[in-house]
C-alpha positions as CSV (number, residue, x, y, z in Angstrom):
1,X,24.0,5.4,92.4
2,X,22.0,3.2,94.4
3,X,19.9,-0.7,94.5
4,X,18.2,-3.6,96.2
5,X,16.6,-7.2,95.8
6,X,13.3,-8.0,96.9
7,X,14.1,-11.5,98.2
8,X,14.7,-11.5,102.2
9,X,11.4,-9.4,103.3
10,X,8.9,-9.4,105.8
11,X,5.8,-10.8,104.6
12,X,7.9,-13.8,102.4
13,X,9.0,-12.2,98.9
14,X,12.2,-13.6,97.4
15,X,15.1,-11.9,97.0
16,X,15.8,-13.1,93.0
17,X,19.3,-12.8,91.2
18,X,19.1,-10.9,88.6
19,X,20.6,-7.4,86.8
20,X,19.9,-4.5,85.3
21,X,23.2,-2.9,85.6
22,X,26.4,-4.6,84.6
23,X,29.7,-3.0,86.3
24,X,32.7,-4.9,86.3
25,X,35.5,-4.3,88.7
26,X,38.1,-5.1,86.1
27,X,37.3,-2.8,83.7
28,X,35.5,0.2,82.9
29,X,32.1,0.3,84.5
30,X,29.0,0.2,82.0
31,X,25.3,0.7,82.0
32,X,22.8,-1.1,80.7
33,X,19.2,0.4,80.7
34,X,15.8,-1.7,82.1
35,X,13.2,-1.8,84.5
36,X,13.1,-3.5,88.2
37,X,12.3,-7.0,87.7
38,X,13.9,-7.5,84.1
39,X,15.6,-10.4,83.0
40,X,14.4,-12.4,86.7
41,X,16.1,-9.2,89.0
42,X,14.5,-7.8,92.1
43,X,11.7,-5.7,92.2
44,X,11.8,-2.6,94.2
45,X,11.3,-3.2,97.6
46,X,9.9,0.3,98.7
47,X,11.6,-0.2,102.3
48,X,13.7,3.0,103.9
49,X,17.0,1.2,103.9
50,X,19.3,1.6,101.3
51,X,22.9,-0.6,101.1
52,X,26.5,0.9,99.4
53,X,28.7,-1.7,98.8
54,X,32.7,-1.1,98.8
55,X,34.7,-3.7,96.8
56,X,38.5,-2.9,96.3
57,X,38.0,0.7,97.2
58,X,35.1,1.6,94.7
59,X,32.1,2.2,96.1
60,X,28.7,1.0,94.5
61,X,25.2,2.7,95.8
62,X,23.1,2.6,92.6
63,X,20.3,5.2,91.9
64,X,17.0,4.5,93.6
65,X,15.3,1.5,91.4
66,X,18.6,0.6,89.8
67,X,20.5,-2.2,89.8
68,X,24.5,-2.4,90.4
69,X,26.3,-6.0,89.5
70,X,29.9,-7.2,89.9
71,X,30.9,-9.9,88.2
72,X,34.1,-12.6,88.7
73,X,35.7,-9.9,90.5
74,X,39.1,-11.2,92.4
75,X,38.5,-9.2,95.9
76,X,41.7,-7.4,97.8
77,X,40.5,-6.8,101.6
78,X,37.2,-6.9,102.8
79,X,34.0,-6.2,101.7
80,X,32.2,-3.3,103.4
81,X,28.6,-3.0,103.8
82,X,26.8,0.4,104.7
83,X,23.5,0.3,105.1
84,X,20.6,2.6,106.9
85,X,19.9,0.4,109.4
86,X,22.3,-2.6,109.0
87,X,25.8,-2.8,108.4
88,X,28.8,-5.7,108.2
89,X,31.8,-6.8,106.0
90,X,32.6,-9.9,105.0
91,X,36.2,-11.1,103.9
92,X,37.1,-13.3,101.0
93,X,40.2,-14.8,103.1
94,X,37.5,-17.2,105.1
95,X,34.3,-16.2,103.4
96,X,32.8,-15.5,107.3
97,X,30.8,-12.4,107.7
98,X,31.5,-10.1,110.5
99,X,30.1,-7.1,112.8
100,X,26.6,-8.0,111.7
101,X,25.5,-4.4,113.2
102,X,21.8,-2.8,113.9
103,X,22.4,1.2,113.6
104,X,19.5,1.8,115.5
105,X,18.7,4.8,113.2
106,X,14.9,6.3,113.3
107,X,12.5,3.6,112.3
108,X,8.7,2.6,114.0
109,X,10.7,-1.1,113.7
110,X,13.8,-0.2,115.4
111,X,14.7,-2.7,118.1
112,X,17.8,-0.4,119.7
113,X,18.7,3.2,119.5
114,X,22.5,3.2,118.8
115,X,24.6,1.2,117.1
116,X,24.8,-2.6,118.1
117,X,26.6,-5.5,117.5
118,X,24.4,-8.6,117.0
119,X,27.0,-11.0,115.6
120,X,30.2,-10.5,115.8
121,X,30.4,-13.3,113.9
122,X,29.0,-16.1,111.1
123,X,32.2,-18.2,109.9
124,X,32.0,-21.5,107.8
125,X,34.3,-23.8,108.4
126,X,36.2,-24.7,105.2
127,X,39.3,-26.0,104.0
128,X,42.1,-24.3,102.4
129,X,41.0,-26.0,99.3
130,X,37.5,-24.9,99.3
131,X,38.6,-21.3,100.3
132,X,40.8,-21.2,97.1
133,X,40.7,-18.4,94.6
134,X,37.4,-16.7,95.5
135,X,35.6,-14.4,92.9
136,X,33.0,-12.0,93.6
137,X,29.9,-11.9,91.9
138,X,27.3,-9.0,93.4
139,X,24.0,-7.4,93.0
140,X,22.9,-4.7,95.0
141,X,19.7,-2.6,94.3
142,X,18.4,-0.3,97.4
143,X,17.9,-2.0,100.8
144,X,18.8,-5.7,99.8
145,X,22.1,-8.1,97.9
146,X,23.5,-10.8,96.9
147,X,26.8,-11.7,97.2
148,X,28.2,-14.7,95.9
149,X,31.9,-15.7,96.8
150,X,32.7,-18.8,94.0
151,X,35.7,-20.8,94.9
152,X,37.5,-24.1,92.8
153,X,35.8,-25.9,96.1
154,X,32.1,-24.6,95.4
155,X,30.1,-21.4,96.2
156,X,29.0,-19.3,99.3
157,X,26.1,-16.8,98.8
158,X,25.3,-14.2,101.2
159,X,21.8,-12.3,101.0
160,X,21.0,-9.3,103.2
161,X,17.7,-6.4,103.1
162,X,18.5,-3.5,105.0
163,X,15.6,-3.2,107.2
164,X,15.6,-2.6,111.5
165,X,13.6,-6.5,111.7
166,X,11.9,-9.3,109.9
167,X,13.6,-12.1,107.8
168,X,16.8,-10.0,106.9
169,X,20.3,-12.3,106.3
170,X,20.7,-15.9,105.4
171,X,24.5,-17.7,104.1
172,X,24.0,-20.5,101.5
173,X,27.0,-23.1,101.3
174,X,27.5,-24.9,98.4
175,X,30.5,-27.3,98.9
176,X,28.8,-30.8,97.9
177,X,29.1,-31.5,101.5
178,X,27.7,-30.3,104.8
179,X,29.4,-27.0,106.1
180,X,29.8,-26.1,109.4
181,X,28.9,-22.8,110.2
182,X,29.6,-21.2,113.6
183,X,27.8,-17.9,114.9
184,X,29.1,-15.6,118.0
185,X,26.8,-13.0,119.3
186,X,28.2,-9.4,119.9
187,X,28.9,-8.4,123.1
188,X,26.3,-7.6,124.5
189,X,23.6,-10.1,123.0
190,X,23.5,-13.9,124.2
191,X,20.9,-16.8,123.3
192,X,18.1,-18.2,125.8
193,X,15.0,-20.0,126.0
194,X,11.9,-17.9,125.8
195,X,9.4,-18.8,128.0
196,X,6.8,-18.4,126.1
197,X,7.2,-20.1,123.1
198,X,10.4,-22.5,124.1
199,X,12.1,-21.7,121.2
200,X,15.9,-20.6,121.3
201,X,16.3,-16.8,120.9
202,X,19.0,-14.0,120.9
203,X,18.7,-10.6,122.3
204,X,19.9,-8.1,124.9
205,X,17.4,-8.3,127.5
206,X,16.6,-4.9,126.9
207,X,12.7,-4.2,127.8
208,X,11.2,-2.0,124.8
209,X,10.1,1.5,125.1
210,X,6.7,3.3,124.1
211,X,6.9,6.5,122.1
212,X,4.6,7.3,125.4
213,X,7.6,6.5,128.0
214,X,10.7,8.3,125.4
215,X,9.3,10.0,122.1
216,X,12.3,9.8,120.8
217,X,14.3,7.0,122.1
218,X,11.1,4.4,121.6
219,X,12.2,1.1,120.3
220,X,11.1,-2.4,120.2
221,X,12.8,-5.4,122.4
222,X,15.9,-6.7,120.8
223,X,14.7,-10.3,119.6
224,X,16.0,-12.7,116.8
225,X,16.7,-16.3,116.4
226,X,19.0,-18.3,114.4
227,X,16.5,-19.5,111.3
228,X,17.9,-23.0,109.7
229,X,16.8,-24.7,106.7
230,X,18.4,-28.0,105.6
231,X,20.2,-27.3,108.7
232,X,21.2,-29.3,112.1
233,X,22.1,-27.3,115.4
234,X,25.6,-29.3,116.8
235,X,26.3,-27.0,119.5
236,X,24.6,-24.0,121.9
237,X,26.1,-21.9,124.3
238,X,25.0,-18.6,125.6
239,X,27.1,-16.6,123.1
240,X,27.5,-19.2,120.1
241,X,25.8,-21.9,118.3
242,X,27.3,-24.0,115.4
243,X,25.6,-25.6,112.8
244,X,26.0,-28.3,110.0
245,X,24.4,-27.0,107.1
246,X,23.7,-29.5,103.9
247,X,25.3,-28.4,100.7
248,X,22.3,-26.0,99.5
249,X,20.7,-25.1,102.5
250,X,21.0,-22.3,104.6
251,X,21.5,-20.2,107.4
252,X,19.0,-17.7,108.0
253,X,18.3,-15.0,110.5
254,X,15.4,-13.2,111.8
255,X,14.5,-10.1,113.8
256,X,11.3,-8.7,115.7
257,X,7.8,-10.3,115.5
258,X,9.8,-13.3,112.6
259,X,11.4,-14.3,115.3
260,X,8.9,-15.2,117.9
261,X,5.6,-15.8,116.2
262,X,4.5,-19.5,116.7
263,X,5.1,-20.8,113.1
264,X,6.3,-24.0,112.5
265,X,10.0,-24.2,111.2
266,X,11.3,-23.5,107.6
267,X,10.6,-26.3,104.7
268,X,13.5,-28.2,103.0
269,X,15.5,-26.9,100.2
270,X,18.9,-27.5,98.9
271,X,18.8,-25.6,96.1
272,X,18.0,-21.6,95.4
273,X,16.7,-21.2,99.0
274,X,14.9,-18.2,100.4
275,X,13.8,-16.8,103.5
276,X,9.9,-17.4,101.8
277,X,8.7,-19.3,105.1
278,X,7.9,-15.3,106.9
279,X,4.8,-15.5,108.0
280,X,4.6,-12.3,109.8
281,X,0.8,-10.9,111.3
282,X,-0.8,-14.3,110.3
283,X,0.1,-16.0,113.5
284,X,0.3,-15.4,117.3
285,X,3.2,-13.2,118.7
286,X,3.5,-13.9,122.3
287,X,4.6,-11.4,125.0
288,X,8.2,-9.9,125.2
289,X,10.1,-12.1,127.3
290,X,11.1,-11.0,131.2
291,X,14.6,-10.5,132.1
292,X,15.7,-13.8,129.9
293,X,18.2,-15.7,131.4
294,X,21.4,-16.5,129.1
295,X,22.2,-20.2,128.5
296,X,24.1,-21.8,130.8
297,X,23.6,-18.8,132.8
């Protein structure tokens, strides 16, 4: 089995909730037949990524084209996240998502060549009360999900395309009041001020490579930036930024030419959001950035 959403792309498609599929954790998995797009689902997204999705030890990688849904599911342990070239887990027991990785496998995008770490991190600070009694309701179809964590406090929605850059991840709180949300970097990334645009990236400082200089360990310069909508930065170091995010809104993220093309920022929305402000190729991408400083650094 196998899926994907095409919401979350370069290029500013939606990823749309929606199933084809219907497999229930709590009892015995069933098929329903259709077509990508029925019934408001995502449209295959022709990409080379492709996510499996493990939720209390069953495994769900639907076949190419085909959609796999979870509904209400009550979640034991994390949720794992395998993708081609992303992977990270996120766990029910504070609804934060962690080891955001880049494999670095084979791609003309990649921006690294081995498995790395880009945020260790992305936690929302919530009470005990709003953390209460999460249930998992999930779509996955090929290289992109959505994951939506419903609590008795409100609703937390994860979406995520497996792809090596463009508009890739974004969180969506729904409390009915702002949510903090607090991203760390992995260890080896920080934030800092690219000079050429003045805007507030994240990378690892590591120049790119020409299939010319290393035919096969050519990649792209690490680049991304934190991609708010509805969305007010409260804090910045060189490792972590937090963020008060309106109920509705959203915390995106970006990778590669997204995240450093000199568009303006992302329009307001409180409701349904998507990463549908990409605007990649129609705008100016500026030079890689020299040996960027960290802030505070």
């Amino acid at each position: 089995m196998r899926t994907t959403t095409r919401g979350l792309r370069r290029g500013g498609a939606a990823l749309a909730a929606g199933t084809l599929l219907g497999l229930s954790l709590t009892g015995t998995a069933v098929a329903k037949g259709g077509e990508p797009g029925d019934d408001g689902g995502p449209a295959a997204a022709g990409g080379t990524g492709n996510y499996s999705v493990t939720v209390n030890g069953t495994t769900y990688d639907p076949a190419p084209g085909k959609d796999a849904k979870v509904s209400g599911a009550r979640v034991q342990g994390v949720v794992t996240v395998r993708g081609v070239h992303t992977t990270f887990t996120i766990d029910p027991a504070t609804l934060g998502v962690y080891d955001y990785t880049l494999t670095g496998a084979p791609s003309a995008e990649r921006m690294v060549t081995s498995p790395t770490v880009v945020f260790a991190s992305k936690v929302p600070t919530l009470s005990p009360a709003q953390r209460a009694t999460p249930v998992l309701d999930l779509q996955v179809r090929d290289d992109a999900l959505v994951a939506t964590f419903r609590t008795a406090g409100g609703k937390l929605k994860v979406q995520a395309k497996d792809a090596p850059q463009g508009g890739i991840f974004q969180m969506e709180p729904e409390y009915g009041t702002p949510v903090t949300l607090t991203h760390r970097l992995g260890p080896t990334l920080f934030y800092f001020v690219n000079p050429f645009t003045g805007k507030v990236n994240f990378g690892n400082g590591v120049d790119a490579v020409s299939s010319a200089q290393s035919p096969s360990g050519a990649h792209e310069m690490l680049l991304g930036k934190d991609s708010p909508q509805v969305a007010t930065k409260t804090s910045q170091t060189g490792t972590e930024t937090t963020w008060t995010v309106t109920s509705g809104g959203r915390m995106g993220g970006v990778l590669g030419e997204d995240a450093v093309e000199l568009s303006q920022g992302a329009t307001n929305c409180t409701k349904d959001c998507q990463a549908q402000n990409q605007v990649r190729g129609s705008l100016p991408v500026p030079p890689d950035p020299t040996n960027p400083t960290p802030i505070g650094g």
